[in-house]
C-alpha positions, 0 to 999 in steps of 0.5 A, a space after each residue: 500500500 502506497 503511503 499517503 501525501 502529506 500535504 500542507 495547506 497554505 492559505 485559509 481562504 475560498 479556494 484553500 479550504 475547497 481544497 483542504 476539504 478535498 485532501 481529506 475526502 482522498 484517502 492518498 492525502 494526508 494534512 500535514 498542517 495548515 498555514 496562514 498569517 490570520 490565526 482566526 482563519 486557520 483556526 475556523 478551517 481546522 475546526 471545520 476540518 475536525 480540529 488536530 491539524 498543526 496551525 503555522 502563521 509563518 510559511 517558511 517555519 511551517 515548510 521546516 516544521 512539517 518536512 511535508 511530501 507536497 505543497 498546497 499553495 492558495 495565497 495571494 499571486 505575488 507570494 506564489 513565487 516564493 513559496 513555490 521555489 522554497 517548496 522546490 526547495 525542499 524537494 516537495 511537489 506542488 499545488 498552486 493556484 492561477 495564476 502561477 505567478 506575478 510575472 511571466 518571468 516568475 512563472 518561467 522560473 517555477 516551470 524550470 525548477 519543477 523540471 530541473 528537480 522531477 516533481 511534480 506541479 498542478 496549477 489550478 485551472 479548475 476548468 481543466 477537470 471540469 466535464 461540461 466545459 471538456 465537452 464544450 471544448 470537443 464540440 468547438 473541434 467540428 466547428 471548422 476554422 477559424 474559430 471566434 471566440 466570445 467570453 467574459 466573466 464579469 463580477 458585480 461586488 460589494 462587502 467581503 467580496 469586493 474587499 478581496 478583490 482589492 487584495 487580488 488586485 494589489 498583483 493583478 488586474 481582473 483580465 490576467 487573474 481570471 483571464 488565464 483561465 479563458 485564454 486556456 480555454 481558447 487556447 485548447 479550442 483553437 490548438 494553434 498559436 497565439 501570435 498577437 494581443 490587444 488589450 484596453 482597460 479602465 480603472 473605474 475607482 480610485 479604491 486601488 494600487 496606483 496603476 491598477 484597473 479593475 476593468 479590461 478586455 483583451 483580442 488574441 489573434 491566432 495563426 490559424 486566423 481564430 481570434 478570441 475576447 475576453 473581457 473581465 471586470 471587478 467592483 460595485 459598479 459593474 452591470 450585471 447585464 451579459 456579464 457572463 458569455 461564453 460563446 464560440 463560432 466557426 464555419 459550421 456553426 456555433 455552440 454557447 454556454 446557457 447558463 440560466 443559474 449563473 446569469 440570474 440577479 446576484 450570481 456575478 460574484 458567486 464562485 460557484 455559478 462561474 463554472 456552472 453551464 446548465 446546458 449548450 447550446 449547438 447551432 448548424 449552419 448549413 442552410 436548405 432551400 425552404 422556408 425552414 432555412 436551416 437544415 437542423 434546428 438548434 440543439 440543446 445539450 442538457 448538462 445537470 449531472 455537472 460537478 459543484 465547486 468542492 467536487 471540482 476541486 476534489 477532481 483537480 487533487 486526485 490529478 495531483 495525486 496521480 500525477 505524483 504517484 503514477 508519474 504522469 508528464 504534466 510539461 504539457 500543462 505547465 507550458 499551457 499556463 505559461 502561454 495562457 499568462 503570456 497572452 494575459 500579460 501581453 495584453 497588460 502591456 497593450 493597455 499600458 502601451 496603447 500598442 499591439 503585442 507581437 508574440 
């Protein structure tokens, strides 16, 4: 019997307790404490948890103390790499939640660590294990090229929300935090190579680090000739009208995400309504020469079954797992992080710049 993974869990926030949950539900993990700087955070969590996990309010004497197998990193972005390379470091394998890192340059760094020394990294693009979006994926493939890609994920906040947000947004605006995961998305839609980025934005308050903005959209052109949009943005001003598209055509047709939970009043800040998809639509656009003027109505792909949130984030931990105990080859998806944050981080830059970026 293979021994289980101990694992520790830093950060005590939405997605650190998601995952901690899921490391108990597997029996091939084993928490070895949690850590955060807030000392009611992580006691509520190990309450919740059933109590009797070491709590550390400092990363780098917990990662001494503990001497886990593996690393669960949930904090903010601009400690991401840090504490992934002092994991690295001490020969542990890592979780780590998008994006990877502050910077391109950072994430570089990380992926070149994690090859050097053979263990094993996951990055939270929880999307990945998510079987309605890898059907979404598959129905863009029988769509032809190029492709058109149509998403957003805007988020109306107020109280507690709209305050971590801010702290989000002391590393990264809205289009690279959320944006990474979509252009990942297109990225997998397209398997072509993105060769340019525009970007434009808007900081819509003075609540934020100077040189921040809370609202942006960005334009990916392939070399397949797809091209594809996304477009984020955080705060109490935003609308809550079409704040969540997810839309792809082709050639052939078309298919869209019809969420009817995600899109009622209320859901944009709700992080369990972003990956919620209901149905997809599919439309045909091979025409016919009656008054029908399609050859095939639209169809309707029923999605009920789909995972919840927790259950997505079980999903992702048994990928980890696997990944270490069945040595399975994650360059591959280390590479696509890193190209879904230089599509991000390029269209920063065209922002900035009021130019476009050549990849």
């Amino acid at each position: 019997m293979t021994d289980p993974i101990r694992i520790l869990v830093v950060g005590a926030g939405h997605m650190g307790r998601s995952h901690s949950l899921a490391y108990q539900k597997i029996p091939g993990f084993e928490i070895a404490g949690l850590c955060t700087r807030s000392p009611e955070s992580r006691g509520k969590l190990n309450a919740e948890l059933g109590g009797g996990y070491p709590e550390f309010g400092d990363y780098y004497e917990a990662l001494k103390e503990t001497k886990p197998d593996a690393v669960s990193i949930n904090t903010y972005t601009a400690t991401h790499a840090p504490y992934a390379m002092a994991a690295l470091e001490a020969g542990c394998h890592i979780f780590i939640e998008k994006p990877l890192a502050e910077t391109v340059a950072e994430a570089e760094q990380i992926v070149d660590k994690v090859k050097e020394t053979g263990r094993k990294m996951v990055i939270g693009y929880i999307l990945r294990v998510h079987p309605s979006w890898q059907r979404f994926i598959e129905i863009t493939h029988t769509l032809g090229k190029p492709l058109v890609m149509r998403m957003n994920l805007n988020q109306q906040a107020c109280g507690e929300m709209w305050q971590t947000h801010k702290n989000l947004m002391a590393s990264c605006p809205p289009i690279v935090d959320c944006g990474v995961h979509y252009v990942d998305i297109m990225c997998q839609m397209t398997r072509s190579r993105p060769v340019r980025v525009s970007g434009i934005g808007a900081r819509l308050t003075d609540d934020l680090p100077d040189g921040m903005f809370n609202y942006g959209q960005l334009q990916v052109t392939f070399e397949d000739g797809s091209v594809g949009w996304y477009e984020a943005g955080w705060g109490p001003m935003m609308s809550e009208v079409a704040f969540f598209v997810k839309d792809v055509v082709g050639p052939n047709g078309c298919v869209s995400i019809v969420a009817d939970k995600a899109g009622e009043q209320g859901q944009s800040s709700n992080v369990e309504a972003h990956t919620q998809t209901q149905a997809l639509r599919v439309h045909h656009a091979e025409l016919s020469d009656d008054e029908s003027c399609f050859t095939r109505e639209d169809e309707v792909i029923r999605l009920d079954d789909e995972p919840d949130h927790e259950e997505l984030c079980v999903r992702e931990q048994q990928l980890f797992l696997d990944a270490i105990q069945k040595n399975v080859d994650m360059s591959g998806h280390l590479d696509d992080a890193i190209q879904s944050m230089r599509i991000t981080a390029a269209a920063v830059e065209s922002f900035r710049t009021g130019k476009t970026i050549e990849l």
